[in-house]
C-alpha positions, 0 to 999 in steps of 0.5 A: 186373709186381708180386710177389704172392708169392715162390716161392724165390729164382728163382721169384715169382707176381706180377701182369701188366700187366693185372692177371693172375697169372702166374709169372716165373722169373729166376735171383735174381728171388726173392733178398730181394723182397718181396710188392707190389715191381715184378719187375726186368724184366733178371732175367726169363727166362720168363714163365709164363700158366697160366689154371687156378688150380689147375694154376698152384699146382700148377706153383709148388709143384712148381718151387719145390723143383727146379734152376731148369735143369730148370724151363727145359729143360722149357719150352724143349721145351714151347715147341718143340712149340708152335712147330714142330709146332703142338700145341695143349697142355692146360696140366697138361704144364707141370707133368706133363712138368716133375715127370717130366723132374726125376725122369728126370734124377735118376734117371739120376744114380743109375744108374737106368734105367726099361725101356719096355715100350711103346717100339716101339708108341709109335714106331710110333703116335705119331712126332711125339710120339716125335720130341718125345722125343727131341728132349728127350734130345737137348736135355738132353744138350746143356744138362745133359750128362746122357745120357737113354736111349731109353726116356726119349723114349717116356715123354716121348712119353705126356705129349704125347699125354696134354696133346694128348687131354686125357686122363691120364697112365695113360690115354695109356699104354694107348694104344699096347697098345691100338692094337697090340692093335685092329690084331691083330683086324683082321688076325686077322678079316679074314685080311688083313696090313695095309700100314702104307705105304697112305693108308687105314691111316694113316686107320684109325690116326688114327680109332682115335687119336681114337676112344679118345680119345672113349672116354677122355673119355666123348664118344663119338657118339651113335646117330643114324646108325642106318639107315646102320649097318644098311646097313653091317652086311648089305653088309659083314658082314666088316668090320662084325663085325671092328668089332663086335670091336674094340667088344667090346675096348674095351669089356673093357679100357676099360669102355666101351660103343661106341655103334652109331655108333661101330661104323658108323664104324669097319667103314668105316674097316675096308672101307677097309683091305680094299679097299686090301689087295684 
């Protein structure tokens, strides 16, 4: 690899073997190179293959004016993630979830602690991305010595879900409220107590996750299923008005209008939910 530009004297942006950009990070890799000079390969520590060009400036900028430890612990649960829950991640978490774990660490040094208002919620929507987090607290504790609170592992959780829905950050934090939200109207419509250990709740969740997911990158489905809705909406009124409902939230909180498909979709999921209460 070649050096195109030195970062600090940790960081570089060189060139691969086939030409490409990429950032290396090794402690002292930077300390007096020069652009154009070949990267001592026993100083390398990581590699990092961004594709975007602007998320790979942005991730140089950022990393350029932190402790190099952050920048590692951070891909060391990146990595994690990758590996072992198979995540397939937008690549802006390399520097969404770097930039927030070098201001939690620095703000927990001076004492500071963020409350999570939405911690519960989070546990209970996304516990594969609360696990992340607390995965990360516990590796931090480990590596830096420096105790996170619980709180942290819900923050950490967001910029998961926000790099796994393509999404952003602010988006990915309504997620849960609305969740817990949505799940109150059905129980509400349908005088019903939903038993989050059946099948068919776990189903209706994993809808609502990727229905506002839709709804937040705008690709909701179009009304094509128009006959099968109609048929929905005479043979489970209930259930398609409970839906209807729930269209009417998102489209309140999110300012977006769920198509008639959306709606057949969800009552579905809705009768579902019924039946296994009945």
């Amino acid at each position: 690899m070649v050096i195109e530009k030195v970062i600090n004297n940790n960081i570089v942006s060189a060139y691969d073997e086939s030409g490409k950009e990429v950032v290396v990070m090794g402690r002292g890799l930077g300390f007096r190179a020069r652009a154009g000079e070949v990267i001592d390969k026993s100083k390398v520590e990581k590699v990092f293959r961004i594709t975007s060009r602007s998320v790979a400036d942005q991730f140089m900028e950022l990393i350029a004016k932190m402790p190099i430890e952050h920048t590692k612990i951070s891909n060391d649960i990146i990595a994690f993630a990758k590996k072992t829950l198979k995540l397939k991640l937008n690549q802006s978490i390399y520097v969404t979830l770097t930039d927030h774990i070098n201001f939690a660490i620095d703000r927990c040094q001076k004492g500071i602690n963020l409350e999570n208002a939405l911690l519960w919620e989070i546990r209970r929507f996304y516990p594969q991305e609360y696990e992340l987090g607390c995965y990360a607290i516990d590796l931090i504790r480990e590596q830096l010595h420096i105790t996170l609170p619980e709180d942290e592992a819900g923050f950490i959780a967001l910029h998961f879900v926000n790099a796994e829905y393509g999404t952003n950050i602010r988006d990915a934090a309504n997620f849960p409220y609305q969740m817990k939200e949505i799940l109150e109207i059905v129980s509400r419509e349908l005088e019903i107590v939903l038993d989050e250990g059946t099948l068919h709740y776990e189903r209706f969740v994993t809808h609502m996750k990727f229905l506002l997911q839709r709804v937040y990158r705008k690709e909701l489905l179009p009304n094509e299923e128009t006959e099968l809705a109609e048929m929905m909406r005479k043979k489970y009124p209930r259930e398609y008005t409970c839906s209807q409902r729930i269209a009417e939230y998102i489209e309140k909180t999110s300012n977006c209008r769920l198509s008639g498909e959306e709606i057949m979709y969800l009552s579905i999921h809705i009768r579902r939910v019924t039946m296994a209460e009945e």
